[in-house]
N, CA and C of each residue as an Amber inpcrd file, in Angstrom:
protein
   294
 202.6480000 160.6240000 218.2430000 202.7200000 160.0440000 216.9250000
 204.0480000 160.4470000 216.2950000 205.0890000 159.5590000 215.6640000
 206.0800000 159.4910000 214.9870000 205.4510000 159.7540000 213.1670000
 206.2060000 160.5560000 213.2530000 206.5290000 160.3650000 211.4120000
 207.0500000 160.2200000 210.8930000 207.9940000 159.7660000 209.6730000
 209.0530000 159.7770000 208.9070000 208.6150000 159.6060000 207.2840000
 209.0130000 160.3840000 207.0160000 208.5860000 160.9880000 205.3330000
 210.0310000 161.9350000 204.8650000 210.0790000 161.6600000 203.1500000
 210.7400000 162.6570000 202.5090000 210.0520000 163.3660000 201.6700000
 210.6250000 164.6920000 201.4730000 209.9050000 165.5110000 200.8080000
 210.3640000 166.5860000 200.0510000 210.5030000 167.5690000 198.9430000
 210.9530000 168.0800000 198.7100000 210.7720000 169.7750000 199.5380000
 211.9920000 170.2110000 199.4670000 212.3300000 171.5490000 200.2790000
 211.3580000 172.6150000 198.7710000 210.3290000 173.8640000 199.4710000
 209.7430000 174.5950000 198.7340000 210.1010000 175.4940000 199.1900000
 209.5940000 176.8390000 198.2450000 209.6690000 178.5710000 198.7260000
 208.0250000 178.7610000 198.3960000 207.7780000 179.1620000 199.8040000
 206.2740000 180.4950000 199.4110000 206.5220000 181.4540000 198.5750000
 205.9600000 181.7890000 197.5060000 206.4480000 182.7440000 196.5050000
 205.4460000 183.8760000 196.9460000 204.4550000 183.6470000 197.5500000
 203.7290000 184.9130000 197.9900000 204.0610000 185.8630000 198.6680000
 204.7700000 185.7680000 199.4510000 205.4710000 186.5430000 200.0660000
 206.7780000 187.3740000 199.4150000 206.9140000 188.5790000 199.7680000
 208.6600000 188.7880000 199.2960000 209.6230000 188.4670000 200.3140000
 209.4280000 188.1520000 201.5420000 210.8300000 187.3980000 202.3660000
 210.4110000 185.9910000 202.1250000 211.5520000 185.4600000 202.5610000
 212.1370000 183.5510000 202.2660000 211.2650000 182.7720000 203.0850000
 209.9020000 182.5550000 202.7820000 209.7750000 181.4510000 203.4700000
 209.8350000 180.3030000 202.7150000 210.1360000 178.9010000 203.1800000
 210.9160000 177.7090000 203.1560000 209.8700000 176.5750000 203.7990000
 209.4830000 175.7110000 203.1490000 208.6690000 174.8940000 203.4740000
 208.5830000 173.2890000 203.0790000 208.4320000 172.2600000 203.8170000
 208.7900000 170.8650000 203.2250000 206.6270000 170.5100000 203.9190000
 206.2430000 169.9070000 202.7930000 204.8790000 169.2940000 202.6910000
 204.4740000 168.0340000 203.3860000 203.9030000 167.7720000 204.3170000
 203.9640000 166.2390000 204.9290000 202.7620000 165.4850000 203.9720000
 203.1180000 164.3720000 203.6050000 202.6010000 164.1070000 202.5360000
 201.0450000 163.5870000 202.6840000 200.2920000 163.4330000 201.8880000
 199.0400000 163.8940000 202.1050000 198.2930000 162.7860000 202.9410000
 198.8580000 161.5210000 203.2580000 198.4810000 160.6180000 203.7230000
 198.5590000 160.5350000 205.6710000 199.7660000 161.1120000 205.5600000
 200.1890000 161.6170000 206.8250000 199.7150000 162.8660000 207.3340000
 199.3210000 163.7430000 206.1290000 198.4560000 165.0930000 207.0240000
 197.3440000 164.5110000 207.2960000 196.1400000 163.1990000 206.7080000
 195.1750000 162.8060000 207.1300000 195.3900000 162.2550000 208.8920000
 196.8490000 161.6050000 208.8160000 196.4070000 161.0620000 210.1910000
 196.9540000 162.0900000 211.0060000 197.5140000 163.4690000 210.3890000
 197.8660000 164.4280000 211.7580000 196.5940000 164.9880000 211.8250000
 195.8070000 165.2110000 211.0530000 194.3150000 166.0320000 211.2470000
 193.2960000 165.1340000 211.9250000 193.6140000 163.9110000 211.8590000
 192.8780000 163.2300000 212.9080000 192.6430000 162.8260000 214.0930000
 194.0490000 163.6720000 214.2740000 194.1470000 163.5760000 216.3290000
 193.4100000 164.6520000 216.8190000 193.2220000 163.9840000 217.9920000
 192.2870000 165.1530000 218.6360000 193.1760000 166.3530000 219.8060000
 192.7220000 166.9210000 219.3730000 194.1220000 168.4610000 219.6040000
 193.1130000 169.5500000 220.1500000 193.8690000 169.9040000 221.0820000
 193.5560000 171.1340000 221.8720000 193.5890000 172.5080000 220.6660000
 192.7530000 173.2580000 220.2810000 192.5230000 174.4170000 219.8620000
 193.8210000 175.3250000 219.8170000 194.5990000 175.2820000 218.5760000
 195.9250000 176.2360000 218.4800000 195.2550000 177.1140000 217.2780000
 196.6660000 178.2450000 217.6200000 196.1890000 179.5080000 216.2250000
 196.0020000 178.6340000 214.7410000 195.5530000 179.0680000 213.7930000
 195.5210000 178.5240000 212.6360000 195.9110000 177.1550000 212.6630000
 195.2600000 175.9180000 213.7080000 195.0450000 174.2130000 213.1710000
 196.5090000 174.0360000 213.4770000 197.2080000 174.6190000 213.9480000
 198.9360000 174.0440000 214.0190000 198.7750000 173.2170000 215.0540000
 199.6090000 172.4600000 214.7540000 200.4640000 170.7510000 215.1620000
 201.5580000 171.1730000 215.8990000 202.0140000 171.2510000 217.6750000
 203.1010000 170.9730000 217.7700000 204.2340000 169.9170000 217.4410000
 205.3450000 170.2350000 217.4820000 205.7960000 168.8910000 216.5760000
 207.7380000 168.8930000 217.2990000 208.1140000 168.0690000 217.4760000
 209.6510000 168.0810000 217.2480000 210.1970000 167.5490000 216.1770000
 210.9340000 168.0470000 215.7900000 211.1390000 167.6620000 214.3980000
 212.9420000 167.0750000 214.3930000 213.0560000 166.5110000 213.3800000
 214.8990000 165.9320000 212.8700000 215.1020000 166.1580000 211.3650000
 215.6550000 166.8370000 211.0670000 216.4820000 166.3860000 209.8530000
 217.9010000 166.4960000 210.0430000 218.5400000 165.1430000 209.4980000
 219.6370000 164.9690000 209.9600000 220.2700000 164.9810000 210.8510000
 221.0420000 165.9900000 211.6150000 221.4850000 165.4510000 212.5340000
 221.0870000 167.1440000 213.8010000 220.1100000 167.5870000 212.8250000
 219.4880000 168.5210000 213.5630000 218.0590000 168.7300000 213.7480000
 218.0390000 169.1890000 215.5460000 216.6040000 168.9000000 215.9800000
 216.0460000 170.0500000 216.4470000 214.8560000 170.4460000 216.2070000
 214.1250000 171.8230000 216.9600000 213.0130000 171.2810000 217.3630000
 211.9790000 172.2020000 217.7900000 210.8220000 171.9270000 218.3920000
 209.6850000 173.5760000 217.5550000 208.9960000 173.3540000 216.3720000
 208.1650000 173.9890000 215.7880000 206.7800000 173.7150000 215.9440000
 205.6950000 174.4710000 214.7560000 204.4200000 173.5330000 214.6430000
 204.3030000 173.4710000 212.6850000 203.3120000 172.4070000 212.7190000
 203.2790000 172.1760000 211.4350000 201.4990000 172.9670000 210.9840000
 201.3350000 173.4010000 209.4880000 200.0710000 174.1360000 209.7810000
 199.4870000 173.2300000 208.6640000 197.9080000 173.4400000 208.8950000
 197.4490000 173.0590000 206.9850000 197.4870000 174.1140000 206.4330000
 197.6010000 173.8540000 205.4370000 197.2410000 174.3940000 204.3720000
 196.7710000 173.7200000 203.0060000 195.3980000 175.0700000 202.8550000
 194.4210000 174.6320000 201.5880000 195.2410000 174.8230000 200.1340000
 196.2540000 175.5970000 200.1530000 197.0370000 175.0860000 198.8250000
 197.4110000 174.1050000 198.3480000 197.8580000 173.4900000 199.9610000
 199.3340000 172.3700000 198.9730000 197.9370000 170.8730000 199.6000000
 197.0930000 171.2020000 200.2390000 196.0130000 170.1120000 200.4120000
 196.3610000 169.2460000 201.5570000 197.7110000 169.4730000 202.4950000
 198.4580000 168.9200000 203.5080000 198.9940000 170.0210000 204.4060000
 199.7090000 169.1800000 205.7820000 200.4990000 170.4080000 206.6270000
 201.7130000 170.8360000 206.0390000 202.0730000 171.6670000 205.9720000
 203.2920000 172.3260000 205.6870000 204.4460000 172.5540000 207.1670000
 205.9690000 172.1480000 207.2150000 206.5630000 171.9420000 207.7960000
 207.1970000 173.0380000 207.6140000 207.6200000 174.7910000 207.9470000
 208.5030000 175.5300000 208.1360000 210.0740000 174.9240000 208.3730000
 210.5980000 175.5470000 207.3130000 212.4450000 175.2600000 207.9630000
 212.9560000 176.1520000 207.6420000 213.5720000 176.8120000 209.1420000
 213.7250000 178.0820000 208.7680000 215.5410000 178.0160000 208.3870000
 215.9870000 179.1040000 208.1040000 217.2480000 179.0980000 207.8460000
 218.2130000 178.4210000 208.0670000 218.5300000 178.2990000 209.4730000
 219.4030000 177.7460000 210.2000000 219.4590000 176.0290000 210.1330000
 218.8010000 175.6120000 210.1100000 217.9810000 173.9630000 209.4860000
 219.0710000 174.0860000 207.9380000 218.6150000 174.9820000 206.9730000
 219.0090000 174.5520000 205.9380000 220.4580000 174.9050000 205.8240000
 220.8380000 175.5640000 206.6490000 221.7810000 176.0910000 206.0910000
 223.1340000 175.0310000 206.9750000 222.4730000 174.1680000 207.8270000
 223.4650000 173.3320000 208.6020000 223.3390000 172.0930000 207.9900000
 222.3200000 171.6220000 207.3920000 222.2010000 170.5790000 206.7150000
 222.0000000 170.9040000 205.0060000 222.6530000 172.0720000 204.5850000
 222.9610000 171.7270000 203.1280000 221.3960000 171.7510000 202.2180000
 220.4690000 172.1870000 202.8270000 219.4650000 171.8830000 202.1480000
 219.3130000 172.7400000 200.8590000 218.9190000 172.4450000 199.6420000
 218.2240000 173.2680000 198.5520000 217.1450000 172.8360000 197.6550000
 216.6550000 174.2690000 197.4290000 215.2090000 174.4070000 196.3650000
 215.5660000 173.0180000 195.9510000 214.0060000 171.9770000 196.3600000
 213.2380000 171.4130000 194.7670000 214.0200000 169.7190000 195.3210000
 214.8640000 169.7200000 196.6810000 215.9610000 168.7490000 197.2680000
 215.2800000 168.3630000 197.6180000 215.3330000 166.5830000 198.0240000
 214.7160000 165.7010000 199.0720000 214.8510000 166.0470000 200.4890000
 214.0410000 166.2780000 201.0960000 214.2780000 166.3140000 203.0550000
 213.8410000 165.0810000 203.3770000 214.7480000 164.2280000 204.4300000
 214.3410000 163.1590000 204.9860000 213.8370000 164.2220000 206.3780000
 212.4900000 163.6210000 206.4970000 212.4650000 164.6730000 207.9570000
 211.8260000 163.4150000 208.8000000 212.1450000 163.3820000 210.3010000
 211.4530000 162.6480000 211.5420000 211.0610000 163.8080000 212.0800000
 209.1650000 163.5120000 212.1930000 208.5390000 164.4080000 213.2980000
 207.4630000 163.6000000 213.8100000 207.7130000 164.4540000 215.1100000
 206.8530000 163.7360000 216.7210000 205.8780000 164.7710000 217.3120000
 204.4940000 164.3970000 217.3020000 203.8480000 165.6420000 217.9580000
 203.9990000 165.3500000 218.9300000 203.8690000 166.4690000 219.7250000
 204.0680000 167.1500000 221.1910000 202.7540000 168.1770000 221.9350000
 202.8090000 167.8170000 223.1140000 201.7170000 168.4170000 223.6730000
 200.1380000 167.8000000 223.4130000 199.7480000 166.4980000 222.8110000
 198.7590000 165.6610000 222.5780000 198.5820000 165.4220000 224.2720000
């Protein structure tokens, strides 16, 4: 399954180190929670992911806060593509391992 969604770049404030997070929007976490998936730690989604003109290979998790999966981007992501607090992310993601 392909995705393509924008979203704004967040910070977990619960934590005291940086985590960095973009929300897949709630329509699209319905149809990632609806595939049928082999048993990972905490409900995570393998995924390859794009923003811009950079690509990794992560997982996406739910979460009961934001009511959708949450997309980790860790440093290196933002810091090659310019990203900041509260900014639009165009992100393309592909699960993997289905």
């Amino acid at each position: 399954m392909q995705l393509d969604f924008t979203a704004p770049l967040w910070q977990w404030q619960a934590r005291s180190d940086s985590w960095w997070f973009v929300t897949v929007p709630e329509d699209l976490s319905d149809d990632l929670a609806s595939l049928p998936l082999p048993p990972r730690g905490f409900g995570s989604i393998r995924v390859r992911v794009t923003v811009g003109s950079t690509s990794w290979t992560t997982s996406v998790f739910p979460s009961d806060e934001q009511k959708a999966y949450v997309l980790p981007m860790k440093k290196a992501v933002r810091t090659a593509e310019k990203l900041t607090a509260d900014a639009p992310v165009r992100v393309r993601l592909e699960t993997i391992d289905l």
